[in-house]
Every structure is written in structure tokens, then in C-alpha cells.
ChimeraX commands (.cxc) that place a marker at each C-alpha (Angstrom):
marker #1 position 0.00,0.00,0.00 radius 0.5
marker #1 position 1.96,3.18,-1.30 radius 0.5
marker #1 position 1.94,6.09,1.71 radius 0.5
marker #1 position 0.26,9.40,0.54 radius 0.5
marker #1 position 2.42,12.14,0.57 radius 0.5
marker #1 position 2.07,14.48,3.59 radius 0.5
marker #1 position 1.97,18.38,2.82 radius 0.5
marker #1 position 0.24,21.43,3.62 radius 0.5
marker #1 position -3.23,21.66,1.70 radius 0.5
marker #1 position -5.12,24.37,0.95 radius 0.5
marker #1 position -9.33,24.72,0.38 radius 0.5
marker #1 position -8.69,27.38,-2.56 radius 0.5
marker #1 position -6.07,27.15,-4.72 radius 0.5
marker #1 position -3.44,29.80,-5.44 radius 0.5
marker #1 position -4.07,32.09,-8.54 radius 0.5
marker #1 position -0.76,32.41,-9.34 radius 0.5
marker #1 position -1.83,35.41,-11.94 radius 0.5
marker #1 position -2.26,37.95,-9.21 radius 0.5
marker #1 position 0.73,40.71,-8.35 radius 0.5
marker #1 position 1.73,42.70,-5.56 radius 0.5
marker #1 position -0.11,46.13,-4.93 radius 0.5
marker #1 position 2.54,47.48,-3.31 radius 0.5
marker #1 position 6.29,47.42,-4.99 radius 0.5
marker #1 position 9.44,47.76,-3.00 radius 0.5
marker #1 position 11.52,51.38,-4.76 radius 0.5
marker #1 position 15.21,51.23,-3.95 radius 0.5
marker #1 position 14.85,55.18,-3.99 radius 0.5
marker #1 position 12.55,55.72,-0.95 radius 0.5
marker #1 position 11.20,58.97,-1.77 radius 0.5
marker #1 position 8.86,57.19,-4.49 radius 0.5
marker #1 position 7.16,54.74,-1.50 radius 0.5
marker #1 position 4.55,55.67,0.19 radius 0.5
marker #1 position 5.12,56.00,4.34 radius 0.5
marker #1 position 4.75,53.00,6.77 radius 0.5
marker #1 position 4.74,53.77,10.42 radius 0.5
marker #1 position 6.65,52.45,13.52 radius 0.5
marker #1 position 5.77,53.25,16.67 radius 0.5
marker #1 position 7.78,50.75,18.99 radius 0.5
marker #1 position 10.49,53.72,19.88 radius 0.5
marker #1 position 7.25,55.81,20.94 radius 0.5
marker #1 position 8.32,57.76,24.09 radius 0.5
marker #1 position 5.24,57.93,26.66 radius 0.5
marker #1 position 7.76,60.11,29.42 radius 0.5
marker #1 position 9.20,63.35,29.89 radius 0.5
marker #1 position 10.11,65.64,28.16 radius 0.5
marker #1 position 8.73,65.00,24.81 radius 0.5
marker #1 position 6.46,62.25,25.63 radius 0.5
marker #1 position 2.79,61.66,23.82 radius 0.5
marker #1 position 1.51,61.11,27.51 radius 0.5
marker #1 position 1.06,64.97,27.31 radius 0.5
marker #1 position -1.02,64.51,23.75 radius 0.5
marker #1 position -4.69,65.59,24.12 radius 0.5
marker #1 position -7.51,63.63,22.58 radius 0.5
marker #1 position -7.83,66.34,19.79 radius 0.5
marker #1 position -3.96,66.06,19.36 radius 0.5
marker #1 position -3.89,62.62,19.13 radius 0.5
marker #1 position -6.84,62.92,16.87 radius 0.5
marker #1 position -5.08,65.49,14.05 radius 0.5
marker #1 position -2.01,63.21,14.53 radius 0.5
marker #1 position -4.31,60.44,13.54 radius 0.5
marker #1 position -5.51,62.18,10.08 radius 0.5
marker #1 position -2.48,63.98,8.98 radius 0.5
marker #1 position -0.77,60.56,9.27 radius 0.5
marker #1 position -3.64,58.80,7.43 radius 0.5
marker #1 position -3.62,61.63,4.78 radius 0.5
marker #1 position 0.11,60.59,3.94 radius 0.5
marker #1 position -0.90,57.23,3.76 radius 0.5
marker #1 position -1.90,57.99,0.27 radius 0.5
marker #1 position 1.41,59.98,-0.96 radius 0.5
marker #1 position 4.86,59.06,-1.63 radius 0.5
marker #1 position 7.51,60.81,0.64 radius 0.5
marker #1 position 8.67,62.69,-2.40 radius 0.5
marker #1 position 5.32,64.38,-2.81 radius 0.5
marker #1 position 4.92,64.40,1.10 radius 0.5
marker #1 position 8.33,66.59,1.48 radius 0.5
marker #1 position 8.24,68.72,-1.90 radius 0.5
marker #1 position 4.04,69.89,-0.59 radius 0.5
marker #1 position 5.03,71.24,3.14 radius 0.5
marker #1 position 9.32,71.41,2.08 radius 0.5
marker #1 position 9.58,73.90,4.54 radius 0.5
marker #1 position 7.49,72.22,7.44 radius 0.5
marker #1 position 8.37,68.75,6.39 radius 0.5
marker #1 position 11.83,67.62,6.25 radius 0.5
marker #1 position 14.73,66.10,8.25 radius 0.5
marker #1 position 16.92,68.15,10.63 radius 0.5
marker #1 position 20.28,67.32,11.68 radius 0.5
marker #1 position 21.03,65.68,14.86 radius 0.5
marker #1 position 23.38,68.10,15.75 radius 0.5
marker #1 position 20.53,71.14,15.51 radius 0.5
marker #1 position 18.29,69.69,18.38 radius 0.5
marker #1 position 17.85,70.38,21.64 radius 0.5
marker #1 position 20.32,69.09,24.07 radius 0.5
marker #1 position 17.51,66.95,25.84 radius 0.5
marker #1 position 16.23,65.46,22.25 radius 0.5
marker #1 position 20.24,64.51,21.32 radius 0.5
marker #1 position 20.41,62.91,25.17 radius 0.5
marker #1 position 17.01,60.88,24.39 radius 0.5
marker #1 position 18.51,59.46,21.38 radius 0.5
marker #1 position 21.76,57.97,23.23 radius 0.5
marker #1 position 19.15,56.45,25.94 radius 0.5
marker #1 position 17.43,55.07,23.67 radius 0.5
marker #1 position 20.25,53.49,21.38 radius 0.5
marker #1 position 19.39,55.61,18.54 radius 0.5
marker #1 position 22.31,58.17,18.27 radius 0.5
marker #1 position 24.12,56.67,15.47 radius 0.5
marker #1 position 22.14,58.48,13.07 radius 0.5
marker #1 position 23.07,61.70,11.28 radius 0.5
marker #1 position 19.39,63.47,11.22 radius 0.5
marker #1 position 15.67,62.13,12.00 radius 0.5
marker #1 position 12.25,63.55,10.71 radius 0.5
marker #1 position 9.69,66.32,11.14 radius 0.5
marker #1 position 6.50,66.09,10.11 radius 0.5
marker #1 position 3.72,68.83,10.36 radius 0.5
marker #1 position 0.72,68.41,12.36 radius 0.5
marker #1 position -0.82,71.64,13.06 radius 0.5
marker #1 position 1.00,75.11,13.04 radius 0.5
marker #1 position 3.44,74.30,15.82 radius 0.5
marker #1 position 2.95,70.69,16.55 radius 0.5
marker #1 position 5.29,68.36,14.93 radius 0.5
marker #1 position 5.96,64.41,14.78 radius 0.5
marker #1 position 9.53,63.47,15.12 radius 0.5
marker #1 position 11.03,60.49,14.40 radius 0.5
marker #1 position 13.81,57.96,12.07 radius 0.5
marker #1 position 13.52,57.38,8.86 radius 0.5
marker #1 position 14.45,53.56,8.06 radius 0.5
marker #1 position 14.15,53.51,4.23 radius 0.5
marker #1 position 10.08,54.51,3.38 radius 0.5
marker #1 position 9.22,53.58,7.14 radius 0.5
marker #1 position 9.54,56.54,9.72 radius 0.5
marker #1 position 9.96,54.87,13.61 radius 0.5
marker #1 position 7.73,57.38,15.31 radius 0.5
marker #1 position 9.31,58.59,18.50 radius 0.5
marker #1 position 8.24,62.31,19.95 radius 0.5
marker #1 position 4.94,64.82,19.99 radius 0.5
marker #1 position 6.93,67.83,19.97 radius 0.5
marker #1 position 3.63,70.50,20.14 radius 0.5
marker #1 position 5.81,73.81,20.95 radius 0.5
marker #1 position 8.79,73.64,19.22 radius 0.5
marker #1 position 11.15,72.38,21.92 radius 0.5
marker #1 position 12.94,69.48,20.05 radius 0.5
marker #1 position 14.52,72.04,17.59 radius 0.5
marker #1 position 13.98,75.71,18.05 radius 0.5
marker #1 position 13.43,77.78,15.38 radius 0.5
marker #1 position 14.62,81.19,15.99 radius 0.5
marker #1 position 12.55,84.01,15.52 radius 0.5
marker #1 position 12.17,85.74,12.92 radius 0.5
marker #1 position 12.72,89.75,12.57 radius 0.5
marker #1 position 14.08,89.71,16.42 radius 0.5
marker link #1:1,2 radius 0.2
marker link #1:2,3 radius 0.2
marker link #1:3,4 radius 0.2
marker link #1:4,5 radius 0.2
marker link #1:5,6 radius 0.2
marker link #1:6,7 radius 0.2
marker link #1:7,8 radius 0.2
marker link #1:8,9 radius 0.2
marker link #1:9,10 radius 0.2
marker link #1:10,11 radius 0.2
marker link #1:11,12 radius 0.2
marker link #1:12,13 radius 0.2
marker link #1:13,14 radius 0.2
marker link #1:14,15 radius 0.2
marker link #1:15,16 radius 0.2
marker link #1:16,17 radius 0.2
marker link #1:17,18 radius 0.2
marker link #1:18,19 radius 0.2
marker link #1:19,20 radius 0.2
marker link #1:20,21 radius 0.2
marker link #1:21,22 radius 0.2
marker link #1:22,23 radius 0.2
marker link #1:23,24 radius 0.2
marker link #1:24,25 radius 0.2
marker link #1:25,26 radius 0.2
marker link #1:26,27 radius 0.2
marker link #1:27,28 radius 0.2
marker link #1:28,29 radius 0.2
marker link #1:29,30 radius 0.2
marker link #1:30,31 radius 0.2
marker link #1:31,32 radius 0.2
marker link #1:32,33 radius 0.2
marker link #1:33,34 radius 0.2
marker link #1:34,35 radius 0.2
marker link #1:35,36 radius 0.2
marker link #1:36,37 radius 0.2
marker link #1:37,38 radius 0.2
marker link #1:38,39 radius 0.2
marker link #1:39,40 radius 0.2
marker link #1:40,41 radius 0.2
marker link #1:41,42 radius 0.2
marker link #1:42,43 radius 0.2
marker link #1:43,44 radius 0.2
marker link #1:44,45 radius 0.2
marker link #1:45,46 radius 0.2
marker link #1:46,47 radius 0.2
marker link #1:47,48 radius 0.2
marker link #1:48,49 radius 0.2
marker link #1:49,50 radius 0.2
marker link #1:50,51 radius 0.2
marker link #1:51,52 radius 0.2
marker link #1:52,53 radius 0.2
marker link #1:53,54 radius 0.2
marker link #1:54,55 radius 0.2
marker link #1:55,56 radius 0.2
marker link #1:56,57 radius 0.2
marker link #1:57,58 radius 0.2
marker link #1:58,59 radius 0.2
marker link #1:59,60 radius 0.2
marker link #1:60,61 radius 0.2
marker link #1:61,62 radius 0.2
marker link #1:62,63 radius 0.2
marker link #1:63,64 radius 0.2
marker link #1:64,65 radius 0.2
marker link #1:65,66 radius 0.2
marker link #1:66,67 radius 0.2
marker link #1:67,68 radius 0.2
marker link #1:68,69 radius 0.2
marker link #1:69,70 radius 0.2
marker link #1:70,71 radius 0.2
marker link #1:71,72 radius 0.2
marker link #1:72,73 radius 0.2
marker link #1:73,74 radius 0.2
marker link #1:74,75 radius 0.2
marker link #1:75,76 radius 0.2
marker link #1:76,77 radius 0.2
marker link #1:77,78 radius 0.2
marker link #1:78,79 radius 0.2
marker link #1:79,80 radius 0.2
marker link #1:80,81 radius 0.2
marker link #1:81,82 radius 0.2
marker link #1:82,83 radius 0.2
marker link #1:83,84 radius 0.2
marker link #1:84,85 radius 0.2
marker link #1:85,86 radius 0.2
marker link #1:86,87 radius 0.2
marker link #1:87,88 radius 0.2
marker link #1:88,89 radius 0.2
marker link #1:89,90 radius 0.2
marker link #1:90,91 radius 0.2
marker link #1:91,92 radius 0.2
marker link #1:92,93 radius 0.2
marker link #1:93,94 radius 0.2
marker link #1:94,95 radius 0.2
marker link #1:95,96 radius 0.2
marker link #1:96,97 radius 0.2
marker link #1:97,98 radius 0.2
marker link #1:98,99 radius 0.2
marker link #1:99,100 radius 0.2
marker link #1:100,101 radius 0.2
marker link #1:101,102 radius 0.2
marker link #1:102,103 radius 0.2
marker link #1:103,104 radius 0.2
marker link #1:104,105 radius 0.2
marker link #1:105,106 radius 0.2
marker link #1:106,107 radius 0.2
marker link #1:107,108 radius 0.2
marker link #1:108,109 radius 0.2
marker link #1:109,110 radius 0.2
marker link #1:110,111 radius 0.2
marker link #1:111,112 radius 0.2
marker link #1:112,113 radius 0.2
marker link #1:113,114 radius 0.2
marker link #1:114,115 radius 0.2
marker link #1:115,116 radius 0.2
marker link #1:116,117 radius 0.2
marker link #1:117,118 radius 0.2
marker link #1:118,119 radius 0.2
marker link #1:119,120 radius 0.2
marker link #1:120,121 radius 0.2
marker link #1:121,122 radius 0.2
marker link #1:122,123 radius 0.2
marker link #1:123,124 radius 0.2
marker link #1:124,125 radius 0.2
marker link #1:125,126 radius 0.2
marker link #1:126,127 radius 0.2
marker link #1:127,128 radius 0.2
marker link #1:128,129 radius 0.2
marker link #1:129,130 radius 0.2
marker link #1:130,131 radius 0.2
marker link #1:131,132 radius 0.2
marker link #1:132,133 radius 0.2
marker link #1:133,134 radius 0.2
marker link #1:134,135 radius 0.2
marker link #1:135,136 radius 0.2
marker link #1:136,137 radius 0.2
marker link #1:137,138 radius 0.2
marker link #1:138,139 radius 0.2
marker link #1:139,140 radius 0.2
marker link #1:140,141 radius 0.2
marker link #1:141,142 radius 0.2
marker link #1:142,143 radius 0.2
marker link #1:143,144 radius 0.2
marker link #1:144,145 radius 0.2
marker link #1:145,146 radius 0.2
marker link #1:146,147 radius 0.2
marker link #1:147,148 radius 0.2
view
């Protein structure tokens, strides 16, 4: 009596016609964004912790509303409020954060736009940006003022 061979089996075949929705771009800037938000800091001194519920809530959209661009089209639309800022050009406390958390070998991270002053910081890995501060008053990188 010949054995029947063992396998994994599946009610509905494959169709092996089908292709990927979503291609991988060596050149991230033509990927849409992914989020991370395992390095999110919940303590002092740029912790979400101090988010409010509407906060949390326009964090929520704006990142769903770059859900459906590339980061090319993401930085080019708000260049001057989207962008990456040297490590060197934040705040002492910010630069400190990033050595406690194991993150300093990097040369700059992200800032994204929320509202007017609130900004999303955080590390670009290829098209996926590891989510780490709520920085709602400009502390993480002052921006001088201007005419003063």
C-alpha cells in the first residue's frame, strides 16, 4: 500500500496570476510612508503622555492623509514644514534621548507637520519613519525668531 504524501493543503487554490499592490523602490522617496511606533516615548520631556484627545486625533488624520502619498510628494508639498533636521541642531535633551534610547548613530531624523506648531519626530528607516516624539511647541529644535 503506497503512503500518501504528507503536505500542507489548501481549500482554494493559489491564482498564481495575481501581483503585488505594493512594490518595493530602492529610492525611498517614491514609497509611500509606513509607520513604527515601537520607539514611541510615553515620558518626559517630549512624551505623547502629554497629547490631548484632539492632538492625538489630528495626529491620527495627517498621518492617514500621507498614507496615500509618496515621501517625495509628502516633502516637496510642506518642504519647509516637512523635512529632516540634523542631529546636531536639536535640543540638548532630544540629542540625550537618542543615546538612551540606542538611537544616536544616526546623522538626522524627521519632522512632520501636524498643526502650526505641533510636529511628529522620528527615524527614517528607508520609506518607514519609527515614530518617537509629539513635539507641540517647538522644543525638540527651536526655530529662531524671525525679525528679532
Amino acid at each position: 500500500m503506497a503512503k500518501e504524501k504528507k503536505g500542507p493543503k489548501s481549500l482554494i487554490p493559489s491564482d498564481r496570476s495575481k501581483t503585488p499592490k505594493i512594490e518595493y523602490h530602492e529610492n525611498w522617496q517614491e514609497m509611500r510612508p509606513s509607520w513604527r511606533i515601537g520607539l514611541l516615548e510615553m515620558v518626559e520631556p517630549f512624551g505623547w503622555h502629554k497629547a490631548s484627545a484632539s492632538e492625538t486625533f489630528q495626529v491620527k488624520e495627517r498621518l492617514a492623509n500621507f498614507e496615500s502619498m509618496t515621501w517625495k510628494q509628502i516633502l516637496i508639498q510642506g518642504s519647509y514644514r516637512n523635512h529632516s533636521i540634523r542631529k546636531d541642531r536639536l535640543c540638548p535633551e532630544a540629542q540625550q534621548r537618542l543615546e538612551d534610547l540606542g538611537q544616536d548613530d544616526i546623522d538626522a531624523v524627521m519632522s512632520l507637520a501636524v498643526t502650526q506648531k505641533g510636529r511628529i519626530f522620528g527615524i527614517m528607516e528607508h520609506n518607514v519613519l519609527k515614530i518617537i516624539w509629539w513635539n507641540p511647541n517647538h522644543l525638540i529644535c527651536p526655530a529662531p525668531l524671525k525679525n528679532t
